[in-house]
C-alpha positions as CSV (number, residue, x, y, z in Angstrom):
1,X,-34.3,19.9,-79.1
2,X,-32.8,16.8,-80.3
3,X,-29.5,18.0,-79.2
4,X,-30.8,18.7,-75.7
5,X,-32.5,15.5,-75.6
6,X,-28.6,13.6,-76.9
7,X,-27.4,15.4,-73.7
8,X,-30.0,14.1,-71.4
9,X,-29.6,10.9,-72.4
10,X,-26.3,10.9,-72.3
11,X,-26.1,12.2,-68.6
12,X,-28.1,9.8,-68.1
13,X,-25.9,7.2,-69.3
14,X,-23.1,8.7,-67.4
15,X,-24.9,9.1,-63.9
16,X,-26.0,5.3,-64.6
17,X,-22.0,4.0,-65.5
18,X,-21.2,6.2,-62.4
19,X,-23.6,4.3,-60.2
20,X,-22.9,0.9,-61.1
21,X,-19.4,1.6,-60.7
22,X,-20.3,2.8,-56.9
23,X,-21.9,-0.5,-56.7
24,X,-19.1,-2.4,-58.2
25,X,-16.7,-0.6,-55.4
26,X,-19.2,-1.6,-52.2
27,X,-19.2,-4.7,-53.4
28,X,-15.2,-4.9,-53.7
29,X,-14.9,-3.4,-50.1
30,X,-17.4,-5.8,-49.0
31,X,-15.8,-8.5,-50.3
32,X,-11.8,-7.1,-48.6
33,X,-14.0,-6.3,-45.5
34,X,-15.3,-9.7,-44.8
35,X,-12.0,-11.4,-45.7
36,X,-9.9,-9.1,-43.4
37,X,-12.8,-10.3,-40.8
38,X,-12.2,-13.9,-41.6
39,X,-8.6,-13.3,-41.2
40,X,-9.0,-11.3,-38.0
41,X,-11.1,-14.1,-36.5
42,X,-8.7,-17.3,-37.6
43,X,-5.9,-15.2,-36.1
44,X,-7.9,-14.8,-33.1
45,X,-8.6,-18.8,-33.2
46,X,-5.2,-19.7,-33.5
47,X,-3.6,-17.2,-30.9
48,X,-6.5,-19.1,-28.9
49,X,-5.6,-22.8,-29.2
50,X,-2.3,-21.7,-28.7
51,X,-2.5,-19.6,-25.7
52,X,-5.1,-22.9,-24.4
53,X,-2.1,-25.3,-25.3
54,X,0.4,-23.5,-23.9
55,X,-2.0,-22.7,-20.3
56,X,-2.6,-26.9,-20.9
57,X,1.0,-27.6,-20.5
58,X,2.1,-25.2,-17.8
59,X,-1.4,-27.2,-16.3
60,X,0.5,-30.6,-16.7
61,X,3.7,-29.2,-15.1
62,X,1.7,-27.9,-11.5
63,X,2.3,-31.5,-10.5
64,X,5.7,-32.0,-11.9
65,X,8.1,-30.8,-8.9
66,X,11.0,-28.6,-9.3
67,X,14.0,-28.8,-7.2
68,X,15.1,-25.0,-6.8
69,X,17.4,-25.5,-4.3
70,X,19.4,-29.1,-4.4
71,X,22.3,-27.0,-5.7
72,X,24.1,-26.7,-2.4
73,X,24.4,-27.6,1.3
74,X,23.6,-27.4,4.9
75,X,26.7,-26.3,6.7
76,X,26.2,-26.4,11.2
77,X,27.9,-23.5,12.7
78,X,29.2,-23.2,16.4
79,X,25.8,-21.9,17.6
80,X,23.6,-24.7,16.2
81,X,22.3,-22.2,13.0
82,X,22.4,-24.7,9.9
83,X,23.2,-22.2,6.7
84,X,22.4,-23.3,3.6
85,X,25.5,-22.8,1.5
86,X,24.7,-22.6,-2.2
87,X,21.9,-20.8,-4.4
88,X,18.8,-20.5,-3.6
89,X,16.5,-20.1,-6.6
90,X,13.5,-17.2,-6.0
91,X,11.5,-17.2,-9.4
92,X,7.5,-17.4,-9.0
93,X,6.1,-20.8,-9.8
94,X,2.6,-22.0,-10.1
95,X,3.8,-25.6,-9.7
96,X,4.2,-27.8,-6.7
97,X,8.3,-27.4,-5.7
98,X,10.6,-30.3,-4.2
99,X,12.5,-28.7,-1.5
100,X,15.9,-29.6,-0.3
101,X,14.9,-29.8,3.5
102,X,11.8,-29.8,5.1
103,X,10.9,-27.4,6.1
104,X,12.5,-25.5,3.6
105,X,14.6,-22.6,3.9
106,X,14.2,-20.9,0.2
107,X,14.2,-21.5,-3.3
108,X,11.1,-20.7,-6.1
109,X,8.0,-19.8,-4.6
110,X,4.6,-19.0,-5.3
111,X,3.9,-15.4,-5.6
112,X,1.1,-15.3,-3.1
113,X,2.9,-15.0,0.3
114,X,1.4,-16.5,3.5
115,X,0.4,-13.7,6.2
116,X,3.5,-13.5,8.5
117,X,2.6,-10.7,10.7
118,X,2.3,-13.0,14.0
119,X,0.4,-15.5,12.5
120,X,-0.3,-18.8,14.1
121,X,-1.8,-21.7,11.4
122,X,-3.2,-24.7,12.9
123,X,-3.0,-26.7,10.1
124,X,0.0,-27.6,7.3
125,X,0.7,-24.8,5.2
126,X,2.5,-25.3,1.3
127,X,5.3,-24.8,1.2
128,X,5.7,-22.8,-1.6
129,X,3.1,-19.8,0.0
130,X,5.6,-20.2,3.5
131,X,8.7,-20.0,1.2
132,X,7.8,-16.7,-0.2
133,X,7.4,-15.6,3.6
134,X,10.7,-16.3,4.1
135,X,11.7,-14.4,1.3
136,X,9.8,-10.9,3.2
137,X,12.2,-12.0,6.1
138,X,10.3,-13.5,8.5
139,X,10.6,-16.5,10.7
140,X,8.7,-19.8,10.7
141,X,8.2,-21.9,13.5
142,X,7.6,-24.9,12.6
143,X,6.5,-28.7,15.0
144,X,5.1,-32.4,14.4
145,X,3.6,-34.6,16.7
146,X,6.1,-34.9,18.9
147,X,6.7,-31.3,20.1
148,X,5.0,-30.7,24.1
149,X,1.5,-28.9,24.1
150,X,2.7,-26.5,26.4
151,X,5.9,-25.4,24.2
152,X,3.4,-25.1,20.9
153,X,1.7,-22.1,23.3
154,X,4.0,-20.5,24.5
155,X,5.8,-20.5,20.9
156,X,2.5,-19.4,19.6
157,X,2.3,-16.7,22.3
158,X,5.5,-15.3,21.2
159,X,5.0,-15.2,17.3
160,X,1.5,-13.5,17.7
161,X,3.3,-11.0,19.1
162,X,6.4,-10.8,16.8
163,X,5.6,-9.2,13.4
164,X,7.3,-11.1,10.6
165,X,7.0,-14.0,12.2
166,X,4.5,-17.1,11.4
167,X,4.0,-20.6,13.0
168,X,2.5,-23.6,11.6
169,X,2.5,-27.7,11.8
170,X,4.5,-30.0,9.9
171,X,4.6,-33.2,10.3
172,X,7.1,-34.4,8.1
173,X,10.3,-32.5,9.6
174,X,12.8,-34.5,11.7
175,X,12.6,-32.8,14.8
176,X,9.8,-31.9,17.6
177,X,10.6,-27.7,16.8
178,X,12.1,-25.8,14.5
179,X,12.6,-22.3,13.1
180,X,13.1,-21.3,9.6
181,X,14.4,-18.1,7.8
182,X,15.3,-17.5,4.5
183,X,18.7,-19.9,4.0
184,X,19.0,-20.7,7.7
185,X,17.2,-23.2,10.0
186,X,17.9,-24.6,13.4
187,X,16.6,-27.1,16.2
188,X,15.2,-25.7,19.1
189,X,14.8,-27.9,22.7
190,X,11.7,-26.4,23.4
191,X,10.1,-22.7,24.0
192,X,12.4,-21.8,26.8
193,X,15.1,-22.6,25.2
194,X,17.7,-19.4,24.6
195,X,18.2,-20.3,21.3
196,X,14.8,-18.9,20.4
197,X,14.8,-15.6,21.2
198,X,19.1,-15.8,19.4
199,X,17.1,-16.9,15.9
200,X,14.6,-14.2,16.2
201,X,16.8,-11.4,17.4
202,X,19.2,-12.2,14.8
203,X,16.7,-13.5,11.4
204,X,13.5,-11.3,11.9
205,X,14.1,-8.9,9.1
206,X,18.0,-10.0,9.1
207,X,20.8,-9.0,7.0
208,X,19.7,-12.5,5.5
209,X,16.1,-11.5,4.0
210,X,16.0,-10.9,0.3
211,X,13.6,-8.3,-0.1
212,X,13.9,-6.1,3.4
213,X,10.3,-4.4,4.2
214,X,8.7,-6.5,2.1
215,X,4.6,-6.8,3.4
216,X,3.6,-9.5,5.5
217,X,0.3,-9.0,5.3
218,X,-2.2,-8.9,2.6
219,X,-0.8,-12.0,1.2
220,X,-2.9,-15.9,2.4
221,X,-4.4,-16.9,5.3
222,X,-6.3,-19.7,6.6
């Protein structure tokens, strides 16, 4: 008997060291699993403030302008066609972009593209939506204040009916009319004049256009 009960207690013992050794363990992987939490969550913190900082400064910069295409020049050739003779940047920017002519004929862009399909705006477009137009290998006919009512209609007329084409305002370009395509640009006297139908023939998806078949629609619209 007393040997029986010297085994009991002795089980006993064990089963109790056993026990608060279990304990001592949960309370170890407690301890590792709330640190590896609080080092999970300061990592998280910090990737945080810096991903905010970093999104703060590209913020700062949308204002800042970026000349993407001053790198070059405007060369006239026999039939009137001004050809931009240099490199024309085409990254994607979120930022406002200083062009090297207005309007411009290429350079970075925003990624979202303005509709082009035969679209006529009636007011100002940016730039930097137009620009990535161009880049799809349309045409953009462009007037100020001083172009004739009845030239804007009949230009509008023929661009609604001309995919890959789009026509806009803008008042801050030197002449009454003009028409854009990627690296190329020209005056036009008016919407009879046979230089029109030339530019189109020769720039609507032209040997010129960056990315051939690119879409023109699905992209902005007013």
């Amino acid at each position: 008997m007393g040997s029986a009960k010297k085994d009991s207690t002795a089980r006993k013992a064990r089963i109790e060291e056993m026990r608060r050794a279990e304990q001592s363990r949960e309370r170890r992987n407690r301890i590792l699993t709330i640190a590896a939490s609080v080092v999970i969550v300061c990592g998280l913190v910090v990737g945080g403030v810096v991903l905010v900082r970093s999104q703060s400064d590209d913020g700062g910069s949308d204002t800042a302008a970026s000349d993407s295409s001053a790198k070059g020049k405007f060369v006239t050739g026999k039939d009137g066609v001004r050809t931009w003779q240099g490199k024309l940047a085409r990254n994607h920017v979120n930022k406002a972009v200083k062009y090297a002519s207005e309007p411009p004929v290429g350079g970075d862009h925003n990624q979202a593209w303005m509709n082009c399909n035969g679209d006529v705006y009636t007011e100002e477009l940016d730039n930097t939506n137009a620009v990535h137009s161009l880049e799809h290998g349309a045409v953009w006919v462009t007037y100020n204040a001083d172009a004739k009512k009845a030239d804007i209609d009949a230009l509008a007329a023929k661009v609604k009916k001309t995919p890959y084409t789009l026509m806009s305002p803008m008042d801050d370009q030197k002449d009454p009319i003009m028409l854009s395509a990627w690296g190329h640009q020209r005056t036009v006297k008016g919407a009879s004049d046979s230089d029109v139908d030339a530019f189109f023939e020769k720039f609507v998806q032209g040997e010129q256009t960056p990315e051939p078949g690119a879409a023109c629609t699905n992209g902005l619209s007013q």
